[in-house]
C-alpha positions in Angstrom: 0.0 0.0 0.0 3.1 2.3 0.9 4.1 1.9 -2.8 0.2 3.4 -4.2 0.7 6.0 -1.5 4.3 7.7 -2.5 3.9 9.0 -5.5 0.3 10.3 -4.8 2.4 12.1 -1.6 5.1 13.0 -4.5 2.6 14.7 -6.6 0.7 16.5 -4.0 3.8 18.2 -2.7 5.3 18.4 -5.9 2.2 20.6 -6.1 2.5 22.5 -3.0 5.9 23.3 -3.8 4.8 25.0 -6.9 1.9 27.3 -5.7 4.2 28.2 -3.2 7.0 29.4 -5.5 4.3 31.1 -7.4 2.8 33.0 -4.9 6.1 34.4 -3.9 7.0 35.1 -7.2 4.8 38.2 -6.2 7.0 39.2 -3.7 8.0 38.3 0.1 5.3 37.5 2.7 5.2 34.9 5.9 4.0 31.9 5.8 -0.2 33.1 7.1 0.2 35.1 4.0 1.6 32.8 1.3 -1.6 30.3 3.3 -3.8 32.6 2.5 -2.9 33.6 -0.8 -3.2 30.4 -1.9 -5.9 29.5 0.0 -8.1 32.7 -1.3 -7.1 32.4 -4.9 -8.4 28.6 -5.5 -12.0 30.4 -4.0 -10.9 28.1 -0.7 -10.7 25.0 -2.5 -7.1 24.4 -1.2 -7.1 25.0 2.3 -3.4 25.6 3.8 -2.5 23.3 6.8 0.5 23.9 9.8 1.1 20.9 8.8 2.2 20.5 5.3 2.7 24.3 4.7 5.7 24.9 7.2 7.4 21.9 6.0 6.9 23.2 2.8 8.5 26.2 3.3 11.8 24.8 5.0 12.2 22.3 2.6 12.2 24.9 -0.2 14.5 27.3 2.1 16.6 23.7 2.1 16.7 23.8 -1.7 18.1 27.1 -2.1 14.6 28.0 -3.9 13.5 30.7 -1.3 15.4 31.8 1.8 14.0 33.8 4.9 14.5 36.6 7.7 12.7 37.7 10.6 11.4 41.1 9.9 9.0 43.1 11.5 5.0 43.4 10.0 4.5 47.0 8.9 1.4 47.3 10.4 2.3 45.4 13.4 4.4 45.3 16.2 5.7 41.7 15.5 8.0 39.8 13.7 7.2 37.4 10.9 9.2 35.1 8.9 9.2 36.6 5.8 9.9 34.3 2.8 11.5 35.4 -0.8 11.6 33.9 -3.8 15.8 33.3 -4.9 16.8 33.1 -8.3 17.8 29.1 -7.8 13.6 29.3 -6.9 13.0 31.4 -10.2 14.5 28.5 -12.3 12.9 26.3 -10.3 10.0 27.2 -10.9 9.5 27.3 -14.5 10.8 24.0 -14.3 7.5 23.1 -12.5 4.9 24.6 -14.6 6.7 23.1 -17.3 5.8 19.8 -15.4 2.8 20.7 -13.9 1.4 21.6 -17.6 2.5 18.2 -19.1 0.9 16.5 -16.3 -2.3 18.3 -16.5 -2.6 18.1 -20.9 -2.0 14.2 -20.3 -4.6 13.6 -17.9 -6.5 16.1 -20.0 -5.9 13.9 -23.1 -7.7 10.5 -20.7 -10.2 12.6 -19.5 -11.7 14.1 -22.8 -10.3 12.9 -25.0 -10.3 14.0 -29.1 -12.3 11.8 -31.3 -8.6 11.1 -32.8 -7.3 9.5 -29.4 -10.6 7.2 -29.4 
């Protein structure tokens, strides 16, 4: 069953990884932010967890796709860990969407498919 699972858990953060770069390709915000972004632009179909966006985050900090610094909100009187997108992320991404878009014209292709692929 582990072996069904993986790539499934691949794909989904494959996936994550993506919207995140993207929404920070934008410009810097902290991690309720990016959440939110993400969150608000799929009209709340994707709802952003603790749990698989912080991860998210340091394992693209990791990577060398985003890096972060503790900065304080400019309309608060708290810090946040404010995320940027680096130019390793950049490459990175367009690497995804190139991906992402193969991925989604195959599936596409099963899905409704031309009376020439019948």
């Amino acid at each position: 069953m582990a072996k069904q699972t993986q790539p499934r858990a691949n794909l989904l953060q494959g996936t994550l990884d993506m919207l995140i770069l993207r929404t920070l390709l934008h410009g810097p915000g902290h991690g309720h932010e990016i959440g939110k972004h993400i969150q608000r632009t799929t009209n709340d179909f994707l709802q952003m967890q603790h749990g698989s966006l912080y991860p998210a985050l340091h394992r693209l900090e990791e990577r060398g796709w985003i890096n972060a610094k503790w900065e304080t909100a400019p309309d608060r009187n708290r810090e946040f860990k404010y995320y940027r997108l680096t130019d390793k992320g950049k490459k990175q991404l367009v690497v995804e969407e190139s991906q992402w878009k193969q991925m989604a014209e195959a599936v596409a292709r099963v899905m409704w498919p031309t009376s020439e692929e019948i």
